[in-house]
PDB file of N, CA, C and O in Angstrom, chain B, residues numbered from 101:
ATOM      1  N   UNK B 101       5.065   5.774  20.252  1.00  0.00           N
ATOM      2  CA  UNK B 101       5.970   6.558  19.440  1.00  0.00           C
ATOM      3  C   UNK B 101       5.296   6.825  18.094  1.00  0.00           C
ATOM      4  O   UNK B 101       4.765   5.899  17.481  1.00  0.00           O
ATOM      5  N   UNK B 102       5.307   8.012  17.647  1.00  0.00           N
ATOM      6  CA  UNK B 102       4.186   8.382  16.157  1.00  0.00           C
ATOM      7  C   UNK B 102       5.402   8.278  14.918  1.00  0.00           C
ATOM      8  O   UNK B 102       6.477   8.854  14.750  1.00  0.00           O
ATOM      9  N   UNK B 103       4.727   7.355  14.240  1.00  0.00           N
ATOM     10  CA  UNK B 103       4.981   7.137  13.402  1.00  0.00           C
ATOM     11  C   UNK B 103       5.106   7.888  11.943  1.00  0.00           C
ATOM     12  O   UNK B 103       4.193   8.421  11.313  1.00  0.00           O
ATOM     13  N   UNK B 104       6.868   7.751  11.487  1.00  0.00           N
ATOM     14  CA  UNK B 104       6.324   8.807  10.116  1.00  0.00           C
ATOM     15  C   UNK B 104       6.217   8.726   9.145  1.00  0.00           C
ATOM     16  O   UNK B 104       6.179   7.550   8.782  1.00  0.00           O
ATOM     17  N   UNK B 105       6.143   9.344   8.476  1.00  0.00           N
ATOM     18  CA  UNK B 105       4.918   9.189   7.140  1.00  0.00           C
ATOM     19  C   UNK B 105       6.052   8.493   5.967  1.00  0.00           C
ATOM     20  O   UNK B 105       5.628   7.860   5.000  1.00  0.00           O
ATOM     21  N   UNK B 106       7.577   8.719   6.216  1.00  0.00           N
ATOM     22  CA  UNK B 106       7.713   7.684   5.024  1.00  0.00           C
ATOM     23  C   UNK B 106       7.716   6.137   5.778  1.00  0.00           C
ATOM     24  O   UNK B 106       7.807   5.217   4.965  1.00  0.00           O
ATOM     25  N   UNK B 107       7.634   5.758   7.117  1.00  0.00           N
ATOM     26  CA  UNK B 107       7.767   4.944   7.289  1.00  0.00           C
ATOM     27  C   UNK B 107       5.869   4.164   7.247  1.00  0.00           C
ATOM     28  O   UNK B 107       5.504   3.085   6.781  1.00  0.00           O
ATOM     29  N   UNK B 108       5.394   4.801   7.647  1.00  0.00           N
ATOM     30  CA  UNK B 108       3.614   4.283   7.046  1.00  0.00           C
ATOM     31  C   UNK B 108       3.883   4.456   5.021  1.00  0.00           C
ATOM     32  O   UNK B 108       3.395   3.542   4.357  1.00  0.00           O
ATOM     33  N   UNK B 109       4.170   4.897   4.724  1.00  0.00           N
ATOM     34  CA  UNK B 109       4.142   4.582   3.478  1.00  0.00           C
ATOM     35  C   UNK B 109       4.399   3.573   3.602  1.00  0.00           C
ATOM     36  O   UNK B 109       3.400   2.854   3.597  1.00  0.00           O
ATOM     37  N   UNK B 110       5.924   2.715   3.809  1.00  0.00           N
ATOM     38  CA  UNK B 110       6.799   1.578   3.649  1.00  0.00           C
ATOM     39  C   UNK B 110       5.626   0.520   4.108  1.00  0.00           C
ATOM     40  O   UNK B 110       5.347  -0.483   3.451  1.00  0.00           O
ATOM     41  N   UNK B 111       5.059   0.851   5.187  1.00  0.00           N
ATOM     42  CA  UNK B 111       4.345   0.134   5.649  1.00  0.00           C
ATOM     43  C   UNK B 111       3.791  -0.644   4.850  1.00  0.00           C
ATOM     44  O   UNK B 111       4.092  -1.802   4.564  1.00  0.00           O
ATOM     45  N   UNK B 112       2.359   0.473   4.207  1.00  0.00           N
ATOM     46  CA  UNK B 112       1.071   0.299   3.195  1.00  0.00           C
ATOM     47  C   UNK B 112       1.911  -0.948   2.137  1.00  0.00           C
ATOM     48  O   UNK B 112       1.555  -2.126   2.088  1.00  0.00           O
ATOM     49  N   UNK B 113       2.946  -0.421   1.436  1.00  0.00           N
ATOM     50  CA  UNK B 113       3.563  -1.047   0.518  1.00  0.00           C
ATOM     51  C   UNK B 113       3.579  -2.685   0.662  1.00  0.00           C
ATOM     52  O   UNK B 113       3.118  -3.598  -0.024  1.00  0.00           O
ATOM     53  N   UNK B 114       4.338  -2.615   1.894  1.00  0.00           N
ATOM     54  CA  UNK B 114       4.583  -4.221   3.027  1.00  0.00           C
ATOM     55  C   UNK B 114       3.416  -4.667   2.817  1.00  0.00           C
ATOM     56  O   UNK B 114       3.418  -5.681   2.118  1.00  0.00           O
ATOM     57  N   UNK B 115       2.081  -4.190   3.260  1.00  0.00           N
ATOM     58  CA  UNK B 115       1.068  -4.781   3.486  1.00  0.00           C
ATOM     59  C   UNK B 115       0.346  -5.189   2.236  1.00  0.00           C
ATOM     60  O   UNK B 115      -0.036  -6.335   2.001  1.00  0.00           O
ATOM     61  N   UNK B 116       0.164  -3.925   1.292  1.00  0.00           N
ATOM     62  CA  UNK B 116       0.306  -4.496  -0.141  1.00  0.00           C
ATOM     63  C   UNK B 116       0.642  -5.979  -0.938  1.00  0.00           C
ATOM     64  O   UNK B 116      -0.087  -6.747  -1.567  1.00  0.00           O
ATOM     65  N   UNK B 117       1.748  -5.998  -0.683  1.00  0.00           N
ATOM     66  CA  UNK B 117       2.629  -6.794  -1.004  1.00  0.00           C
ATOM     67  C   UNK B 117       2.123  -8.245  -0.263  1.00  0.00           C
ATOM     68  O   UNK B 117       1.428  -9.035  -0.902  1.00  0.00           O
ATOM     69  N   UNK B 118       2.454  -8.469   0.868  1.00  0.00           N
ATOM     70  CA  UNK B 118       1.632  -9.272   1.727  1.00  0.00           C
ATOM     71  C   UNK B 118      -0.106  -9.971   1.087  1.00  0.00           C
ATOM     72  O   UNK B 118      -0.280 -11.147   0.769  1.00  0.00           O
ATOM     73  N   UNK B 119      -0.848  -9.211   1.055  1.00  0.00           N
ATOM     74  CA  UNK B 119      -2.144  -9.253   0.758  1.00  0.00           C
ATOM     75  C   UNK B 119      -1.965 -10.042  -1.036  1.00  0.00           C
ATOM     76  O   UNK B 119      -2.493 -11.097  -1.387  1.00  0.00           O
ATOM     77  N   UNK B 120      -1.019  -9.082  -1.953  1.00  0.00           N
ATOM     78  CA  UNK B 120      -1.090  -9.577  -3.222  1.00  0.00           C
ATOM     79  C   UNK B 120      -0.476 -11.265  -3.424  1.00  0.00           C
ATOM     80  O   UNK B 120      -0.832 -12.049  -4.304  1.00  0.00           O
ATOM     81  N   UNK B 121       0.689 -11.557  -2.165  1.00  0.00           N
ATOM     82  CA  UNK B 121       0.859 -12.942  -2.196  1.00  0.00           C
ATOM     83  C   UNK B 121      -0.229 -13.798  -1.661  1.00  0.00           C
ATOM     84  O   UNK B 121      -0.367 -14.984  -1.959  1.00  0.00           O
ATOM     85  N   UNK B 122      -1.024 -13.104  -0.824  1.00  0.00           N
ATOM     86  CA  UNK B 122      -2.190 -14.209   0.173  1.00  0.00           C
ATOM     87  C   UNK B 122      -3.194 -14.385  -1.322  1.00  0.00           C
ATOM     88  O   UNK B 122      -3.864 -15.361  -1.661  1.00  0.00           O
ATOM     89  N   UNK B 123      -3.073 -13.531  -1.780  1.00  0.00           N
ATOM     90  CA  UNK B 123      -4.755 -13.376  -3.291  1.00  0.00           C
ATOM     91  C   UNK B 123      -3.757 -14.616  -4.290  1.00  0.00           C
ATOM     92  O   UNK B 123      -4.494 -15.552  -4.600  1.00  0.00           O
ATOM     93  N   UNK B 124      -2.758 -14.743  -4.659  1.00  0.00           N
ATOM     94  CA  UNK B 124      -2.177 -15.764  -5.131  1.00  0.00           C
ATOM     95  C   UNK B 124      -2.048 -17.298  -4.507  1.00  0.00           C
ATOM     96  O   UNK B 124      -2.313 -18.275  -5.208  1.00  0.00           O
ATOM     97  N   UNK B 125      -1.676 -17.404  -3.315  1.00  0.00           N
ATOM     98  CA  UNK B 125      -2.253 -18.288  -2.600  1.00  0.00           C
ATOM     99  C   UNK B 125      -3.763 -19.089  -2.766  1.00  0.00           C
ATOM    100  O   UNK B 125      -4.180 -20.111  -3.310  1.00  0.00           O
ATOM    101  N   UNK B 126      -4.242 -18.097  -2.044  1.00  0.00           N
ATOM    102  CA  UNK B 126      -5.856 -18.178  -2.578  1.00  0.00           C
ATOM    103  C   UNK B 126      -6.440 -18.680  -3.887  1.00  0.00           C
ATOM    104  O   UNK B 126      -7.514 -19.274  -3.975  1.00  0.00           O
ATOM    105  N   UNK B 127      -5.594 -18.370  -4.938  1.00  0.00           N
ATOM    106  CA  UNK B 127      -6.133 -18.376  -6.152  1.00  0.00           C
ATOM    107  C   UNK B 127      -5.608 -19.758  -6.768  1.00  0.00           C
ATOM    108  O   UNK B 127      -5.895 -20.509  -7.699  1.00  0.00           O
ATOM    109  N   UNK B 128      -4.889 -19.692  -5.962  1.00  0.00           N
ATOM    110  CA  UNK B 128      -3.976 -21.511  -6.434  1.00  0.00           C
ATOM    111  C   UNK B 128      -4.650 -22.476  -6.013  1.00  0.00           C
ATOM    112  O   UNK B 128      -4.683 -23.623  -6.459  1.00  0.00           O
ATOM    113  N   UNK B 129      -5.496 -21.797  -4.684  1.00  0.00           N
ATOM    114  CA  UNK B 129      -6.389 -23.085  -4.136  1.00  0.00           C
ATOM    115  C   UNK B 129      -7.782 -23.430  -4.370  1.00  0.00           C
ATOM    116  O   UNK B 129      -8.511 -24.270  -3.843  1.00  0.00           O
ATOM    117  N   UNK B 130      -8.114 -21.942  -5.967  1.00  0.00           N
ATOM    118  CA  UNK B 130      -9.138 -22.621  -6.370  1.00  0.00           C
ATOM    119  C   UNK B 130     -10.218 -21.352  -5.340  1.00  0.00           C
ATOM    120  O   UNK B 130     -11.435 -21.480  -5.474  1.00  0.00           O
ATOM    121  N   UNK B 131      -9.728 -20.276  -4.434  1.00  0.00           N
ATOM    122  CA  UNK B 131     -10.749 -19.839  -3.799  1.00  0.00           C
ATOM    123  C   UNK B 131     -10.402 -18.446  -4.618  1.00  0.00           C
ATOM    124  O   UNK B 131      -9.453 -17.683  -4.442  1.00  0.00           O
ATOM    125  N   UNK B 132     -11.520 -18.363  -5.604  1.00  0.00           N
ATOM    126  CA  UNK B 132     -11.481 -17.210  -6.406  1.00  0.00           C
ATOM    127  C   UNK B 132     -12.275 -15.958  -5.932  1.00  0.00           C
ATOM    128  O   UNK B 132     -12.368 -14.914  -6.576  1.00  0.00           O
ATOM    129  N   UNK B 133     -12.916 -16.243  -4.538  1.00  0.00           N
ATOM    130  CA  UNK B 133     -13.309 -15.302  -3.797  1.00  0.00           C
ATOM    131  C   UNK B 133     -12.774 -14.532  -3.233  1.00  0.00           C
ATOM    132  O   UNK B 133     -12.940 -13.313  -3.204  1.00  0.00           O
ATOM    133  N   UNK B 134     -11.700 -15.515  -2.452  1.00  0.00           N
ATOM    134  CA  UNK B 134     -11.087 -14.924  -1.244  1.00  0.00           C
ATOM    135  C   UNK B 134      -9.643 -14.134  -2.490  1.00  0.00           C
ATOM    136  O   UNK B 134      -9.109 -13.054  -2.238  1.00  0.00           O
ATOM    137  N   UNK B 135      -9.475 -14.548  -3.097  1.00  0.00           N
ATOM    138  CA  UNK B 135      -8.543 -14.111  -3.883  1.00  0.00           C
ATOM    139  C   UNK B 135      -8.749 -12.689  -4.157  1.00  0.00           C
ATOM    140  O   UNK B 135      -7.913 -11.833  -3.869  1.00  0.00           O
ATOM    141  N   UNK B 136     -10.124 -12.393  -4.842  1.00  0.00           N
ATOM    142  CA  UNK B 136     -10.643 -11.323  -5.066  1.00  0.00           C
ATOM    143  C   UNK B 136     -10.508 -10.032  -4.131  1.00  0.00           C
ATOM    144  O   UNK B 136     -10.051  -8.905  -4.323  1.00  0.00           O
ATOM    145  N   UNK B 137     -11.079 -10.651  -3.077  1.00  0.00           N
ATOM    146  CA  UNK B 137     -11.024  -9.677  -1.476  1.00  0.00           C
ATOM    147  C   UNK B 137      -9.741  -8.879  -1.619  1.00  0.00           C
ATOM    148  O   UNK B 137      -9.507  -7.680  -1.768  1.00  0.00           O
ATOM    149  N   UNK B 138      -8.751 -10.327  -1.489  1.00  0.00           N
ATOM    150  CA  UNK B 138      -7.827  -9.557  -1.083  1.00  0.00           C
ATOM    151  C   UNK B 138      -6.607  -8.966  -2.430  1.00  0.00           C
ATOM    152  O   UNK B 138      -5.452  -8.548  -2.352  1.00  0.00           O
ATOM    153  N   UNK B 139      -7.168  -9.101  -3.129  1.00  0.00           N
ATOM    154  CA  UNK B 139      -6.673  -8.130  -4.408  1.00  0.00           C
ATOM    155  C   UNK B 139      -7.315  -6.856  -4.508  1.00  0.00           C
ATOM    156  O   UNK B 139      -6.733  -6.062  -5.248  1.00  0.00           O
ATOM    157  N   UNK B 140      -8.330  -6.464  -3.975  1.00  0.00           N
ATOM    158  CA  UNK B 140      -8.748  -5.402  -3.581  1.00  0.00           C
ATOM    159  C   UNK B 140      -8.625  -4.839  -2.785  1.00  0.00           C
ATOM    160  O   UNK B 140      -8.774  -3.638  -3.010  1.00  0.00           O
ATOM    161  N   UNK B 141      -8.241  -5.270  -1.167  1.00  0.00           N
ATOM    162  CA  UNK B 141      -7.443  -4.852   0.135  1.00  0.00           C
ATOM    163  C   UNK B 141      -5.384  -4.257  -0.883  1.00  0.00           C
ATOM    164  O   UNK B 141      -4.668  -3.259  -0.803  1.00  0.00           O
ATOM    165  N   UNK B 142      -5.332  -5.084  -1.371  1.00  0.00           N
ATOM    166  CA  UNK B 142      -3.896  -4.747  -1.723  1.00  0.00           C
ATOM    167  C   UNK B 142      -4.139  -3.657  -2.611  1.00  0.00           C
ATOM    168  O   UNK B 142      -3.731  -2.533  -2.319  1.00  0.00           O
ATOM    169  N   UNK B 143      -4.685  -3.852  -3.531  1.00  0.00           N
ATOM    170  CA  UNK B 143      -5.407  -2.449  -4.277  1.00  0.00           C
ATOM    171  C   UNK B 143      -5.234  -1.017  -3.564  1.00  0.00           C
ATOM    172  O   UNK B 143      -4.532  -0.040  -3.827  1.00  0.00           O
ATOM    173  N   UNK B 144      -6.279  -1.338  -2.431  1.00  0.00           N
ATOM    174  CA  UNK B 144      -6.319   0.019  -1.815  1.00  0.00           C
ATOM    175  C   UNK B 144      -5.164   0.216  -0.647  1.00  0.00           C
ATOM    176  O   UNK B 144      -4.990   1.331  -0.154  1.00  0.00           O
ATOM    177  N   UNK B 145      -4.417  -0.879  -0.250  1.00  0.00           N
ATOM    178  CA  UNK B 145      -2.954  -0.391   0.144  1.00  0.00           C
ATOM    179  C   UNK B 145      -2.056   0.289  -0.455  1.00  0.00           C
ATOM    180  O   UNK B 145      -1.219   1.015   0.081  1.00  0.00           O
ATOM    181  N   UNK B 146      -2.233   0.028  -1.855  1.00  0.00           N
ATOM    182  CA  UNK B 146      -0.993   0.621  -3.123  1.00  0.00           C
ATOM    183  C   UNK B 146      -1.577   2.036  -2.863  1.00  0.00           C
ATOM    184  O   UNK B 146      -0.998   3.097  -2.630  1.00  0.00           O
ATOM    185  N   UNK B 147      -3.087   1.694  -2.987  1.00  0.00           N
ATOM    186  CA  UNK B 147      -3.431   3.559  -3.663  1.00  0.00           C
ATOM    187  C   UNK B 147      -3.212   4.323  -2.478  1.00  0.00           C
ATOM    188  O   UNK B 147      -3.150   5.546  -2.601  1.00  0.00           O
ATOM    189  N   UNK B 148      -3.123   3.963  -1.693  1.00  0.00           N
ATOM    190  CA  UNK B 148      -3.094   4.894  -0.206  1.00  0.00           C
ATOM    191  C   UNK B 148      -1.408   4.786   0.160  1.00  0.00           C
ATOM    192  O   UNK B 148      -1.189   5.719   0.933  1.00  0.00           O
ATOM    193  N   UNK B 149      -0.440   4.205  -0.027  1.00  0.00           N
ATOM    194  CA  UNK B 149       0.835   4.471   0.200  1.00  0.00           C
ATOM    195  C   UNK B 149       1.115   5.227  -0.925  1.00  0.00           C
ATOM    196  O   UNK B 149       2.083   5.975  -0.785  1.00  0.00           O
ATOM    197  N   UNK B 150       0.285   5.274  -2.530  1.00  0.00           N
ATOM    198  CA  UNK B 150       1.052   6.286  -3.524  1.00  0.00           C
ATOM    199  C   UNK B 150       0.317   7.485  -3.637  1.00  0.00           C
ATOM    200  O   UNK B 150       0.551   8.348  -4.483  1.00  0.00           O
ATOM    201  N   UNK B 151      -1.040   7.565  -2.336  1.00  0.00           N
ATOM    202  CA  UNK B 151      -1.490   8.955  -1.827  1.00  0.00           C
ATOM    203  C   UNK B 151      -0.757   9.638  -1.090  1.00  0.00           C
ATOM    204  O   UNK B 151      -0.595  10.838  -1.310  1.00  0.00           O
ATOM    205  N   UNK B 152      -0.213   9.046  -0.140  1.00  0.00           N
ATOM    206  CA  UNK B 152       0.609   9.431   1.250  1.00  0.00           C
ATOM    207  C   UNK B 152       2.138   9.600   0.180  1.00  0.00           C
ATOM    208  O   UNK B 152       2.869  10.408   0.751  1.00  0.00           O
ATOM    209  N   UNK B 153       2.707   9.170  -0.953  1.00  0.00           N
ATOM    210  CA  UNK B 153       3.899   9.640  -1.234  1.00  0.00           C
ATOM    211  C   UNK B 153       3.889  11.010  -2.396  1.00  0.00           C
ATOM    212  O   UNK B 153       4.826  11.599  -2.936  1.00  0.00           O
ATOM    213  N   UNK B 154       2.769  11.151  -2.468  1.00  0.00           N
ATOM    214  CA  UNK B 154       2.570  12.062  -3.391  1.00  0.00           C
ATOM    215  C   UNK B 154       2.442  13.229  -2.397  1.00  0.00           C
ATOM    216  O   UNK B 154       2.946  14.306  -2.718  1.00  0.00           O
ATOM    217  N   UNK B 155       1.899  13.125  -1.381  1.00  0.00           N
ATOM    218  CA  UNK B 155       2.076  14.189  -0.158  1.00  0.00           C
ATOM    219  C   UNK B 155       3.335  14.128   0.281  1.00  0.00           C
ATOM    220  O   UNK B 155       3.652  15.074   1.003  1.00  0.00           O
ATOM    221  N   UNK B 156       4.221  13.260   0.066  1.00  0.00           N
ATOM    222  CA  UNK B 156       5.413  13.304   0.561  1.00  0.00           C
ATOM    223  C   UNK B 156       6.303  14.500  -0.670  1.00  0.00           C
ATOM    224  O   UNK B 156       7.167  15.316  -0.349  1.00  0.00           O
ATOM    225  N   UNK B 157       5.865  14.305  -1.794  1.00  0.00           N
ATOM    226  CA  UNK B 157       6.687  14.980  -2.908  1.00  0.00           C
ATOM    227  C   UNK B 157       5.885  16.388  -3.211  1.00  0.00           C
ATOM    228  O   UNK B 157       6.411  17.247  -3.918  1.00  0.00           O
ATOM    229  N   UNK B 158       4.940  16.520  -2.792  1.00  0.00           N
ATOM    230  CA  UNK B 158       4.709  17.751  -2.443  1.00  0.00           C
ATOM    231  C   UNK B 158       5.018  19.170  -1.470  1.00  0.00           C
ATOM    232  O   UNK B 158       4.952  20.385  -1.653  1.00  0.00           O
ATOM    233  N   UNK B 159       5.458  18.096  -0.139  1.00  0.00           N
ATOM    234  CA  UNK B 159       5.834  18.596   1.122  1.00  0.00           C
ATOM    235  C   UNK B 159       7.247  19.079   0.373  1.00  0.00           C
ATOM    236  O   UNK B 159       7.493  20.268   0.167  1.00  0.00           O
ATOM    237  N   UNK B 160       8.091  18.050   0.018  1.00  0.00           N
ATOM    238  CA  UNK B 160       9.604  18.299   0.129  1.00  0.00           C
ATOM    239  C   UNK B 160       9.807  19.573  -1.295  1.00  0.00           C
ATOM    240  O   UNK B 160      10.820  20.222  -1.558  1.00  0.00           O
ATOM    241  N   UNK B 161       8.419  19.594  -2.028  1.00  0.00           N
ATOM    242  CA  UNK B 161       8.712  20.875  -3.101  1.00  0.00           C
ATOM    243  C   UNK B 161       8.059  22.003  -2.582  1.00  0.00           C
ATOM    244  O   UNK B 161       7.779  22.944  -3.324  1.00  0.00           O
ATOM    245  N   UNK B 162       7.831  22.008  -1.580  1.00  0.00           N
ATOM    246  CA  UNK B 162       7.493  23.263  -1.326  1.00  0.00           C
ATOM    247  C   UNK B 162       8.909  24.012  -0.250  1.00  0.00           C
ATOM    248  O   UNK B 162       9.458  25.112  -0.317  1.00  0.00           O
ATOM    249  N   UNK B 163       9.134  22.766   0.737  1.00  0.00           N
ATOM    250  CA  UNK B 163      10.056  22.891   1.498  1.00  0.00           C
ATOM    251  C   UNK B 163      11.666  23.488   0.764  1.00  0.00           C
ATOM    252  O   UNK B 163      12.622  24.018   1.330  1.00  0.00           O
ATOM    253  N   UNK B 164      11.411  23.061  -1.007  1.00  0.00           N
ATOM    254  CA  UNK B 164      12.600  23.400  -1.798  1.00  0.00           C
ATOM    255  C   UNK B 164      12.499  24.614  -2.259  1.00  0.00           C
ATOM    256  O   UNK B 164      13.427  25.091  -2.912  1.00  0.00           O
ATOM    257  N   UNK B 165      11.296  25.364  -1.986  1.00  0.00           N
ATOM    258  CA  UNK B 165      11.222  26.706  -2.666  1.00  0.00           C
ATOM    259  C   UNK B 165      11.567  27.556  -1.700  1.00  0.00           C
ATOM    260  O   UNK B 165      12.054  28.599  -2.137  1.00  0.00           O
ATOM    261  N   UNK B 166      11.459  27.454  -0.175  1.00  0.00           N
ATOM    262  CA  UNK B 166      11.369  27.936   0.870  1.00  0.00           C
ATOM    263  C   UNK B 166      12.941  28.648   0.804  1.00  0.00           C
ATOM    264  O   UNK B 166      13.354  29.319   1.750  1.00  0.00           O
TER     265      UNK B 166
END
């Protein structure tokens, strides 16, 4: 079943979110590596769910001029 695009947004966000608690985890235990990683995986989850919603607010203004 294809999935849609506000729900992969929601997704990215989830996963985001996810990743920014594991880099806290991580960082509590002293592994300032693994912390790193994945503050940068969450990084590029944010920027890619607030790519995909900016295509979302584009779609629905054009769809408003129509």
């Amino acid at each position: 079943m294809p999935q849609s695009t506000h729900e992969r947004v929601a997704e990215l966000h989830s996963l985001a979110e996810h990743a920014h608690a594991a880099a806290a985890v991580a960082h509590g235990k002293g592994d300032h590596f693994t912390a790193h990683e994945l503050s940068k995986k969450a990084l590029e989850y944010s920027m890619n769910a607030y790519r995909q919603s900016e295509e979302l607010v584009e779609e629905a203004r054009i769809l408003a001029r129509q």
